[in-house]
C-alpha positions in Angstrom: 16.1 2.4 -10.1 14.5 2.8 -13.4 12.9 -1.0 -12.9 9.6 -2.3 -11.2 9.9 -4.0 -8.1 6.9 -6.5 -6.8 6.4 -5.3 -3.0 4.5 -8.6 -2.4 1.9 -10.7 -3.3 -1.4 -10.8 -1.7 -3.7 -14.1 -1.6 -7.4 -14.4 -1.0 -9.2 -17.5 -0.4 -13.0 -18.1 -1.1 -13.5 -21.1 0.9 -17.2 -21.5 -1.3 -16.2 -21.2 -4.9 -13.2 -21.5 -7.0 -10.5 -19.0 -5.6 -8.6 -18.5 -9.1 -11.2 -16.2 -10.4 -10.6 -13.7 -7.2 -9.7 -10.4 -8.9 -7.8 -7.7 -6.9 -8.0 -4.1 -7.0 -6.2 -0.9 -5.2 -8.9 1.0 -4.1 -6.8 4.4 -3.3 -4.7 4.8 -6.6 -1.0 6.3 -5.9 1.3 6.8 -9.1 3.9 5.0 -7.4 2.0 1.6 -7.1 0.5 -0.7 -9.3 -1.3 -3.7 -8.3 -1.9 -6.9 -10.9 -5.6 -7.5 -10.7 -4.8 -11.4 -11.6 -1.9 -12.3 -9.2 -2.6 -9.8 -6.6 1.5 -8.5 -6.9 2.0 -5.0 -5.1 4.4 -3.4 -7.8 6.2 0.1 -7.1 6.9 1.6 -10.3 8.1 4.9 -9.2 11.3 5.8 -7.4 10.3 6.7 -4.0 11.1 9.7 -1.6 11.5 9.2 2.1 11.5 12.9 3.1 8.2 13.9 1.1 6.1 10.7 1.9 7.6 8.3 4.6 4.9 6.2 4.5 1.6 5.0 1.8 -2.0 3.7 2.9 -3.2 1.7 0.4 -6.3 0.3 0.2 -7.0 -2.8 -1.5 -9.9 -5.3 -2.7 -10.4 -8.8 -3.6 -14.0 -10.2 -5.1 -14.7 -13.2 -6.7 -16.3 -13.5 -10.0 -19.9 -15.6 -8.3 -23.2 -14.1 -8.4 -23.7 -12.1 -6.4 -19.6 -11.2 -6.3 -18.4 -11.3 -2.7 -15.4 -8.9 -2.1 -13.1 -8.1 1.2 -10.6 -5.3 1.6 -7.6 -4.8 3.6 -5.3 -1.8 4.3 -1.5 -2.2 3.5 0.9 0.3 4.9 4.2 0.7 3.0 7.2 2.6 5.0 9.9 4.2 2.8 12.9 3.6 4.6 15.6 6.5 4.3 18.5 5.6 2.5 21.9 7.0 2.5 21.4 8.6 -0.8 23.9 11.6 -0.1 27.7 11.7 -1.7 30.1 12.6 0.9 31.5 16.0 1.6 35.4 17.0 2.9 35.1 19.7 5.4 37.0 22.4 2.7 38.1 22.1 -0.6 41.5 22.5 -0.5 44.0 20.6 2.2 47.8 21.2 2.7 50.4 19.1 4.1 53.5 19.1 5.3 55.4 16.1 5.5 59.1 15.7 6.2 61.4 14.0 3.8 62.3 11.3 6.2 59.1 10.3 7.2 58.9 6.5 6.9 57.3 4.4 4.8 53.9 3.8 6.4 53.7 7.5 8.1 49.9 8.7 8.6 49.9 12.4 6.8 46.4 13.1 8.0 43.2 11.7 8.9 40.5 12.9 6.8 
């Protein structure tokens, strides 16, 4: 948390020309996603939030740098998976106990 994380990288080829001058671009901006135009890296930089958006469409581009530029898009869906992201919780807040004083060593008192 607090930190980028790269989601993946995405490569385009252009079979006619040289394919390190492709340039990539999100085409539907989210704040929780970044893409680098150069490497084509999907980068969250946002903490994410399964039960308000389970799931992101992103649309995204690639074009070469020719003349006339050629480009081709693709759709990438990203699925939040739910975490456990809940402390645990005793039943009540306050438990008693009797135990007697000859219980042996190794005597369950409860079972929480």
């Amino acid at each position: 948390r607090g930190r980028e994380a790269v989601l993946g990288v995405f490569a385009a080829r252009d079979p006619d020309g040289d394919d390190r001058l492709i340039r990539y671009a999100l085409q539907t901006p989210q704040p929780q996603f970044t893409l680098d135009a150069l490497s084509g890296a999907l980068i969250l930089t946002t903490a994410l939030n399964f039960r308000t958006t389970p799931s992101f469409n992103l649309s995204i581009s690639a074009a070469d740098q020719g003349n006339p530029l050629l480009q081709s898009a693709a759709t990438i869906t990203v699925t939040v998976r739910d975490e456990n992201n809940h402390d645990p919780a005793f039943k009540a807040m306050n438990y008693t106990f009797v135990v007697p004083e000859l219980a042996s060593i190794g005597t369950v008192v409860t079972q929480l």
